[in-house]
N, C-alpha and C positions, 0 to 999 in steps of 0.2 A: 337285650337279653340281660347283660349285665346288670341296669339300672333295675332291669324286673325283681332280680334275685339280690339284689341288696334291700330292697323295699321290702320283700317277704322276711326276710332275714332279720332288719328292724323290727319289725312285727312280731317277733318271737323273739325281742331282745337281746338278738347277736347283731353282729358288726361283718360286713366282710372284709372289712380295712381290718379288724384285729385277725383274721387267719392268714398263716403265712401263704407268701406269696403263690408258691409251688400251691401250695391248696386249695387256693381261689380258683387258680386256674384249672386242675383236676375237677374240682365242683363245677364249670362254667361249660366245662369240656363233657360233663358228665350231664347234666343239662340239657343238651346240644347234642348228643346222641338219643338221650329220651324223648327227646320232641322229635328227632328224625325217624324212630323207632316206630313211634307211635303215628305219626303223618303216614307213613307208609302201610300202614295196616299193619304190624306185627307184632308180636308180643314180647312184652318186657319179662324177663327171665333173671330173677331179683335170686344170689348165692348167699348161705349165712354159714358156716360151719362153724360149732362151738358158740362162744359168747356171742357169735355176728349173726346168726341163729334167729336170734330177737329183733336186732337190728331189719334185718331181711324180712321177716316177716310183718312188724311194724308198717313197713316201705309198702308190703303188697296188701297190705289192710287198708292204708292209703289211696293207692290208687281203684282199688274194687269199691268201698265202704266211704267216701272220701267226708269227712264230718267238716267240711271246710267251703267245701261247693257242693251245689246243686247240679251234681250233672252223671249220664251214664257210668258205669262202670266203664275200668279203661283194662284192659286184654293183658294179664300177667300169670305168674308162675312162681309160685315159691318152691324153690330144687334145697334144702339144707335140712340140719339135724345132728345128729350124734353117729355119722359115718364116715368112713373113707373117703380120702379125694379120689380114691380110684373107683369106687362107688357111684360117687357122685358124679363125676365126670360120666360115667354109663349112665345116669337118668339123665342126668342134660342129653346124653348126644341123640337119648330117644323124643327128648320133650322139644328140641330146639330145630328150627325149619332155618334155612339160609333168611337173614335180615332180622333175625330176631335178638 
């Protein structure tokens, strides 16, 4: 897994030696639950609030639209915008099923 996401990484002219360590691991970790997310059938539930908004939604345009592979659309949810976390948190608790 590791070796996968440093190849991809290279390929977009990052390094995973140049992020610090904590982060590598957060991203390896974050990896690793998407693929477990996804093997099980469930749906990925991508959060953006404010500037991460973009971020979130980029991520769910990826996996739906993927301009990189040839392959189905992959089961996600963009919950973000210009609202409350108290908001938000009520649309997650109606969008999200256990395993999601």
């Amino acid at each position: 897994m590791q070796d996968e996401l440093r190849s991809r990484l290279e390929l977009t002219g990052m390094s995973i030696g140049s992020l610090p360590d904590v982060l590598e691991a957060q991203l390896i970790e974050a990896g690793k639950q998407l693929g477990e997310t996804l093997l099980a059938e469930k749906k990925v539930i991508a959060i953006g609030l404010g500037d991460g908004h973009t971020i979130a939604e980029f991520f769910v345009d990826e996996l739906i639209n993927s301009s990189q592979l040839d392959r189905p659309p992959l089961p996600c949810v963009l919950a973000s915008g210009n609202t409350s976390p108290e908001k938000l948190t009520r649309e997650i608790s109606v969008l999200a099923q256990p395993g999601d």
